[in-house]
C-alpha positions as CSV (number, residue, x, y, z in Angstrom):
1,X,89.2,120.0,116.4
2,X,92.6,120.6,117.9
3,X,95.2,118.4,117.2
4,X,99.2,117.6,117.5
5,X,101.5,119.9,115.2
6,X,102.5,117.2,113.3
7,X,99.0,116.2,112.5
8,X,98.4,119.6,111.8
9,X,101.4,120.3,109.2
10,X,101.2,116.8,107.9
11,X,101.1,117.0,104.4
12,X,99.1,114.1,103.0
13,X,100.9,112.1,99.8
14,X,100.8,114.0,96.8
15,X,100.9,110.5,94.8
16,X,98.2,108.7,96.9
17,X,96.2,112.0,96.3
18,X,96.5,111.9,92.5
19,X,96.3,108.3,92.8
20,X,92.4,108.3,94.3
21,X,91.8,111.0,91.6
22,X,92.8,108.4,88.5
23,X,90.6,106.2,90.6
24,X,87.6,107.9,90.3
25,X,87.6,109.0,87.1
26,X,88.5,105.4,85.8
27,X,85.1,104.5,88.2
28,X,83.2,107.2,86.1
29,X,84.3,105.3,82.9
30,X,87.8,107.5,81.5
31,X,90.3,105.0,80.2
32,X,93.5,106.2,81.5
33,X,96.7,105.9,80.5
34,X,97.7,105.7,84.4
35,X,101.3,105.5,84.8
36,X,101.2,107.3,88.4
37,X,101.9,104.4,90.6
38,X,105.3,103.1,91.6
39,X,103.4,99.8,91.5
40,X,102.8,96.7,89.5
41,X,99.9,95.3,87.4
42,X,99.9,91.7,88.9
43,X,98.4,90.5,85.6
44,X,101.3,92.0,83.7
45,X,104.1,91.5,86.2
46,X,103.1,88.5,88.7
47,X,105.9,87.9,91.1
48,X,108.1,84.7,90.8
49,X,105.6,81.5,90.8
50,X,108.7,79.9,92.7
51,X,107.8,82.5,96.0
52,X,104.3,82.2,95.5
53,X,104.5,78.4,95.8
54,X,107.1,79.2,99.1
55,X,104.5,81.7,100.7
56,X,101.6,78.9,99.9
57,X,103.3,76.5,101.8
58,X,104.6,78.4,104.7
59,X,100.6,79.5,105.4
60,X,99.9,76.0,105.4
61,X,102.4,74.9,107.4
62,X,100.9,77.7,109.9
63,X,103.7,80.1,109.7
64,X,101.2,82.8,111.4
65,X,102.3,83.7,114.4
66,X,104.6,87.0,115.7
67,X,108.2,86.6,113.9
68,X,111.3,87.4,115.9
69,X,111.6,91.3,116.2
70,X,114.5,91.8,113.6
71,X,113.6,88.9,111.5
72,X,113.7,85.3,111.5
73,X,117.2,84.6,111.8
74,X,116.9,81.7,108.7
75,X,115.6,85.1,106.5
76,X,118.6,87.0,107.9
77,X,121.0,84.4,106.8
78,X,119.5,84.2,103.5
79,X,119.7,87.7,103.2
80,X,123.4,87.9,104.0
81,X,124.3,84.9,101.7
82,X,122.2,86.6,98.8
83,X,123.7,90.0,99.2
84,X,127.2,88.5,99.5
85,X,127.0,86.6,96.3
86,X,124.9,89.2,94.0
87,X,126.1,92.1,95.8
88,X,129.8,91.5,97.2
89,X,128.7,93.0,100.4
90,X,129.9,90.9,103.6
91,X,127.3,91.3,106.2
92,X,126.5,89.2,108.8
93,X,122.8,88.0,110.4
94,X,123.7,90.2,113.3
95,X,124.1,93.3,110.7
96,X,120.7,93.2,109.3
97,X,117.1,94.4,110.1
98,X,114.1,93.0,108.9
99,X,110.5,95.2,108.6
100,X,107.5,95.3,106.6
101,X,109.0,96.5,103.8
102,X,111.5,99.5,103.1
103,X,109.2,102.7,104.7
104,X,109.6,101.4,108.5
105,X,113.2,101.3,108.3
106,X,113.5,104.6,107.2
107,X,110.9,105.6,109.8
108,X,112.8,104.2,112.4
109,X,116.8,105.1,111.2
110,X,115.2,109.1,111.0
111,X,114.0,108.4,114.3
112,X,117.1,106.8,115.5
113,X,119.5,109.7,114.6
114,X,117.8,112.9,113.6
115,X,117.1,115.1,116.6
116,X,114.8,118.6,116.4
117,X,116.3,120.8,114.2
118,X,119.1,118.7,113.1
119,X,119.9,119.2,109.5
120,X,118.6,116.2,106.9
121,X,120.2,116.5,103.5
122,X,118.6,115.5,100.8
123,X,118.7,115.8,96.6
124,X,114.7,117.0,94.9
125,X,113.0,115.0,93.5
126,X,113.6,112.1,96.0
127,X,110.7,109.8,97.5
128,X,109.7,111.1,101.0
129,X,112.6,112.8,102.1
130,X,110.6,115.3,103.1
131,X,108.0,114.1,104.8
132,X,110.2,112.1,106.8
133,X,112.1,114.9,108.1
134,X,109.2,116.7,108.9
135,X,108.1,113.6,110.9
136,X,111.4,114.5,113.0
137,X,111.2,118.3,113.2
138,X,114.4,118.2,111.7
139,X,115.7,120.9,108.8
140,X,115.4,120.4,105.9
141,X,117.9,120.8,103.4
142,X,117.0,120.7,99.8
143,X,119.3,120.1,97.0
144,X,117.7,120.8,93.7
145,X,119.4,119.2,91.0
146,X,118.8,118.8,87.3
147,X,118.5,117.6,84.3
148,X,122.3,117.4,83.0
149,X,123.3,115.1,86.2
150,X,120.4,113.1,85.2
151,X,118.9,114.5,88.4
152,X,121.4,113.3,90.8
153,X,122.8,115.3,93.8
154,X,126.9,115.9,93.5
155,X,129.2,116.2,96.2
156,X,130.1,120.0,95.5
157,X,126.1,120.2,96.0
158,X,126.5,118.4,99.4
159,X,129.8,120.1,101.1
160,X,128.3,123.5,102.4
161,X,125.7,121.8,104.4
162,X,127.9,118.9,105.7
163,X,129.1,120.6,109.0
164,X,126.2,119.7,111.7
165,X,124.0,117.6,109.5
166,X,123.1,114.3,110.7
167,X,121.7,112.1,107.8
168,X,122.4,112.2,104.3
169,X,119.7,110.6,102.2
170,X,120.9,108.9,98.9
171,X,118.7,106.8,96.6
172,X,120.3,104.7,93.5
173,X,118.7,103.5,91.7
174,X,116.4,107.1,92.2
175,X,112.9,107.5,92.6
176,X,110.8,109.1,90.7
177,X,114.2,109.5,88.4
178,X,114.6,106.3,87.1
179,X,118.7,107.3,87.0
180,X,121.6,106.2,88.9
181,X,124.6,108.3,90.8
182,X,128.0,108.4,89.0
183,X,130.8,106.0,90.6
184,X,132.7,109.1,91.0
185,X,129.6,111.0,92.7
186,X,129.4,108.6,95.1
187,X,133.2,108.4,95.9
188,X,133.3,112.2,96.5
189,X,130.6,112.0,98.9
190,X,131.6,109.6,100.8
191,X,134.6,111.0,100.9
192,X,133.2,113.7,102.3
193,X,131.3,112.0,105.0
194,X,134.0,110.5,105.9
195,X,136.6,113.7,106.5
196,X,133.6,115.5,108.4
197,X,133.3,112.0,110.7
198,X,137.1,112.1,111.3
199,X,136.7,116.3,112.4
200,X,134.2,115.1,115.0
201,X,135.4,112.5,116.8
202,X,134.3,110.3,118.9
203,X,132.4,113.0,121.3
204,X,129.7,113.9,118.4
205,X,127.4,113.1,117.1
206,X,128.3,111.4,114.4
207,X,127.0,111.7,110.4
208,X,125.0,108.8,108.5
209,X,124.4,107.8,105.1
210,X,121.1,106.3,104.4
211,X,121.6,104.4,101.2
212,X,118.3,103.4,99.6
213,X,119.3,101.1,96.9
214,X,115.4,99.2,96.4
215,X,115.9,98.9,92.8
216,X,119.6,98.3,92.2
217,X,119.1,94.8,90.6
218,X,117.0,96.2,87.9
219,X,120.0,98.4,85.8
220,X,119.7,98.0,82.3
221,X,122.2,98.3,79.1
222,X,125.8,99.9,80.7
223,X,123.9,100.8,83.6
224,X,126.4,99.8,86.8
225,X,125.1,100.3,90.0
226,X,127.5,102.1,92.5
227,X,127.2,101.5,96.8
228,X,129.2,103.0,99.3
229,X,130.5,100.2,101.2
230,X,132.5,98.6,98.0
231,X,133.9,102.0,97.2
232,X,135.1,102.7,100.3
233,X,135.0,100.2,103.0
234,X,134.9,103.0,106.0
235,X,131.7,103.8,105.0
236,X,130.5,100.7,106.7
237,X,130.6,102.2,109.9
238,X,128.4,105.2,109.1
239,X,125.9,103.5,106.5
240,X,122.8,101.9,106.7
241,X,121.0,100.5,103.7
242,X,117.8,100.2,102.7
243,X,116.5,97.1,100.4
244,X,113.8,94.7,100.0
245,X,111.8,92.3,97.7
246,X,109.2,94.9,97.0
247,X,110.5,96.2,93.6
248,X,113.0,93.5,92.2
249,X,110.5,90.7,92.4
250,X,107.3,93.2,92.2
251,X,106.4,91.9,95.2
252,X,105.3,95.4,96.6
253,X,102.2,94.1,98.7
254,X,104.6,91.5,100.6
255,X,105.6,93.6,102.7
256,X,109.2,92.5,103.4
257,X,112.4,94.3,103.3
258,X,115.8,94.6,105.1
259,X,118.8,97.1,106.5
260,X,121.9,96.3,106.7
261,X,124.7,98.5,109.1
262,X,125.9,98.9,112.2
263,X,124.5,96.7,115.0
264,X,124.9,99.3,117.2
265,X,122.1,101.8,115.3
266,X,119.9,98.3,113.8
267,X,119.3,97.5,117.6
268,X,117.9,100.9,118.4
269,X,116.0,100.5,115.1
270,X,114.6,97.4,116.0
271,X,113.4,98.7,119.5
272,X,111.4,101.6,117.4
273,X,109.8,98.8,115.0
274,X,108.9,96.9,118.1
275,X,106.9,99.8,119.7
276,X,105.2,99.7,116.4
277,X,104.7,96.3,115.4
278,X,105.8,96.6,111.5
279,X,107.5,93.2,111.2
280,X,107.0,91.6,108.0
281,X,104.6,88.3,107.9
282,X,105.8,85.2,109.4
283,X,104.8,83.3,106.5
284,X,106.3,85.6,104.0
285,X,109.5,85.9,106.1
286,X,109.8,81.7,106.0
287,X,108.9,82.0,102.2
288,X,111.7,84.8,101.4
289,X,114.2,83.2,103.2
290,X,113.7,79.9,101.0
291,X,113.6,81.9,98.2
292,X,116.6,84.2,98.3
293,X,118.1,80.5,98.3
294,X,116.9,79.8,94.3
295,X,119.9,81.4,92.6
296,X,118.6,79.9,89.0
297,X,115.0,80.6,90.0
298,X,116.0,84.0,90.6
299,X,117.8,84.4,87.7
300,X,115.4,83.2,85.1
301,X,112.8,85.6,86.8
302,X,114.9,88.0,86.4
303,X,115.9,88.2,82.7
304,X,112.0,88.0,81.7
305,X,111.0,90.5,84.2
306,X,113.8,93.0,83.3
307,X,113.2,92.5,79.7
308,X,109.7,93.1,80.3
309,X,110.4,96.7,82.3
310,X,113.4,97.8,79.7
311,X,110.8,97.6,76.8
312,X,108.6,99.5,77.9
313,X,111.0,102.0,79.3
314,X,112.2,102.0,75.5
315,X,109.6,102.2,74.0
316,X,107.8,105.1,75.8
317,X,111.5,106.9,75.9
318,X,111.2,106.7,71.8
319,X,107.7,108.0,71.5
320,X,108.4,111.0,73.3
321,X,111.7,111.3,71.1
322,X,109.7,111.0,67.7
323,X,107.4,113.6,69.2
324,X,110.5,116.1,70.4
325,X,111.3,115.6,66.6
326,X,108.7,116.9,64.9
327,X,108.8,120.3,67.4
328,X,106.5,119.3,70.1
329,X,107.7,120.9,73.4
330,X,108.8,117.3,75.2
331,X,111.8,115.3,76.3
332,X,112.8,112.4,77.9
333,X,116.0,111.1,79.5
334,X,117.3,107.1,78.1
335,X,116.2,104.9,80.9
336,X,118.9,103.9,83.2
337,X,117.0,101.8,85.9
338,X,114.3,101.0,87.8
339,X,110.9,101.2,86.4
340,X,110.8,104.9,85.8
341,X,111.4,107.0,83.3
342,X,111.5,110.5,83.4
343,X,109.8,112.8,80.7
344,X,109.2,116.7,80.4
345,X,105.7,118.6,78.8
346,X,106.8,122.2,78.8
347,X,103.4,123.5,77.8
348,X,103.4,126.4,80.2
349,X,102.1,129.7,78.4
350,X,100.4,127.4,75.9
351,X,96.9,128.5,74.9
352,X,94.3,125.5,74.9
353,X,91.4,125.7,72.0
354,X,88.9,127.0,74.5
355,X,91.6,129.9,74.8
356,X,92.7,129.2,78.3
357,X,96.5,130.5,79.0
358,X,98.4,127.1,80.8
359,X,99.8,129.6,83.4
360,X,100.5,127.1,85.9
361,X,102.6,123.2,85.8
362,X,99.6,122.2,87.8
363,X,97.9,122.8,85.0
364,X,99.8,121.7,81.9
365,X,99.3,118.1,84.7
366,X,95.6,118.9,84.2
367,X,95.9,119.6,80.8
368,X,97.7,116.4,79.8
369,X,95.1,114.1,82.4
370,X,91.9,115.2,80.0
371,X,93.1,115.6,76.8
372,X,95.4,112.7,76.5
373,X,94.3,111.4,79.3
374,X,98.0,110.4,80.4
375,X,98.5,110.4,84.1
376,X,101.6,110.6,85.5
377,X,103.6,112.2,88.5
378,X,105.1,115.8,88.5
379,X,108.1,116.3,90.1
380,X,106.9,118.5,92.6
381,X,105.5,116.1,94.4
382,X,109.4,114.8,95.4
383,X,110.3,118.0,96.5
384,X,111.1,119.8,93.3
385,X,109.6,123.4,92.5
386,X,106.2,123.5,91.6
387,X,107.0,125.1,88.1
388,X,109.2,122.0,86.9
389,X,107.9,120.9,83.9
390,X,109.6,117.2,84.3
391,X,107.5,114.8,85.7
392,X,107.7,110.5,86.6
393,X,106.7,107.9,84.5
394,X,106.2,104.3,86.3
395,X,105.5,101.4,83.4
396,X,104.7,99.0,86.2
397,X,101.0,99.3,84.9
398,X,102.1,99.5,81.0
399,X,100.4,97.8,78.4
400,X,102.5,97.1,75.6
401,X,99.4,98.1,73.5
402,X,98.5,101.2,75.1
403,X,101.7,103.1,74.5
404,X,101.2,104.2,70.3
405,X,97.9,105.2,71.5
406,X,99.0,106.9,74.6
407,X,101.6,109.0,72.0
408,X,98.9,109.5,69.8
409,X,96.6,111.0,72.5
410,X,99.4,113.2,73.6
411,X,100.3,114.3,70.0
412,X,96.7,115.3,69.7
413,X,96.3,117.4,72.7
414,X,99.5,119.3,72.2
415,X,99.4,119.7,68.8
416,X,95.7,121.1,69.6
417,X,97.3,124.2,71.8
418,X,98.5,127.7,70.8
């Protein structure tokens, strides 16, 4: 069966892929360590019992019916009062976008500036960069970074590919990364976005920022969290942010999450949405925008549930430590944010007790998923090259328990090879 090119190249999710084959083999019986999903365990992390109550009562009040295309305006008010007083950013109901959560919006601002081979520049790993350029046709351009910028893209990375590109894709918190970009980073690129702006006028098109900041309440220790708009003000003309509830309240299967920029570009965003219907619930819209309103409510959840991330993080960060100490080829780097943390198994040329050379990273990943039974994501499924030997680490699933066994299993099975 013939179909379009884009069903044709479509490259299904690497993570939903490794995801259904956890799946089955926890059906079979295997107790996996699974820390694959950039999810949460509602029995571990349930989302604020304040919302719940919100989203309760809006049903029964028969909130179920089609909400306004860019959002109730009472969730866009609450949005801008909420962002304003955690965030310092000033925008207005008019200046923000409302969807089903964060992957329409950045469906639909691809869509609403990146033309057939324009240029889309992006850092590896990221989340989906890729495949949402390729929904576009547009090029792609890759910028591999590494482990001594704590995987973050730098502005002397950026500059050669500046002249003709049309979206810039930034994510700080990162995922898979777990890290943040530097304040100085950031101000160099922006800087930079701003110059090339200023060279092409008003008759150009002109280059966006697409500023994915989903987890940038949960930074932990010194951890600040940087965004273009309060480093340089300009930038509000040429950015467009990405946010929700999904991650900060681990409210992922709520499906609501916001934009903020430019009316001008939200408005064509909002026409693409509302050819495809992804507007977030009524009910859940009515129950946010109460919510965001519960500044003690929100901060009470949020000391327990950060708490509750940052051990883990910790935890699991110091396990792979002990075992880089006594000569066993891993690393980590300190979490930073998020709910990630990023590890490396360098096992690659390793001979396994059967006498099976690891020739491959896909299969050190196999290695580690029967032997120790840990599951997590490599890299290469954000982009990076297929022989990285760092991979993601999400505790959203974490059992405190688990994780001295989880080291213990890992121990085991690389201590086991040659």
């Amino acid at each position: 069966m013939q179909l379009s090119q884009l069903s044709e190249t479509l490259i299904a999710s690497e993570i939903v892929s490794l995801g259904g084959e956890i799946r089955e083999k926890i059906r079979k019986g295997d107790k996996i360590f699974n820390f694959t999903v950039g999810d949460f365990d509602p029995k571990i992390f349930p989302i604020p019992s304040v919302l719940e109550e919100e989203i309760i009562e809006a049903y029964r009040n028969h909130f179920t019916n089609y909400p306004a295309a860019e959002g109730n305006l009472d969730l866009r008010e609450s949005i801008s009062d909420f962002t304003r007083d955690w965030e310092g950013l000033d925008y207005s109901p008019g200046e923000i976008l409302v969807s089903c959560g964060g992957r329409p919006l950045i469906y639909s601002l691809f869509r609403a500036v990146v033309d057939p081979g324009d240029k889309v520049i992006y850092a590896a790993p990221s989340w989906n960069n890729n495949h949402y350029t390729h929904f576009n046709s547009g090029e792609h351009i890759v910028i591999q970074t590494s482990p001594e910028n704590h995987f973050m893209p730098r502005a002397a990375d950026l500059e050669p590919h500046i002249p003709g590109a049309a979206l810039v894709c930034l994510c700080s918190p990162q995922n898979p990364t777990g890290t943040t970009i530097s304040k100085s980073d950031l101000e160099s690129i922006c800087d930079m976005i701003l110059e090339e702006n200023k060279r092409r006028g008003p008759l150009q098109k002109q280059l966006w920022l697409m500023y994915d900041q989903m987890y940038w309440h949960l930074c932990y220790g010194d951890t600040v969290h940087y965004d273009p708009v309060s480093l340089r003000p300009e930038m509000k003309n040429c950015t467009v942010y990405i946010d929700a509830i999904s991650k900060v309240f681990a409210a992922t299967g709520l499906r609501v999450g916001w934009s903020m920029g430019p009316p001008e570009i939200l408005d064509k965003m909002k026409s693409i949405l509302g050819h495809i219907g992804a507007w977030a619930p009524m009910a859940e819209q009515k129950a946010v925008a109460r919510f965001l309103t519960r500044t003690e409510a929100i901060k009470e959840f949020l000391v327990k549930f950060k708490d509750d991330v940052v051990i883990r993080l910790s935890r699991i960060y110091e396990a792979f430590m002990n075992l880089k100490k006594e000569g066993l080829a891993v690393d980590a780097i300190a979490p930073q944010a998020a709910i990630y943390l990023t590890i490396k198994i360098d096992l690659k040329g390793k001979k396994t007790p059967e006498g099976m050379v690891l020739q491959t990273q896909q299969e050190v990943t196999s290695y580690i998923l029967e032997e120790a039974k840990l599951a997590v994501v490599p890299f290469s499924a954000f982009g990076a090259d297929k022989s990285s030997p760092w991979y993601r680490l999400s505790v959203g699933t974490c059992k405190l328990e688990e994780i001295p066994v989880m080291k213990e299993k890992l121990k085991n099975a690389i201590s086991r090879l040659q």
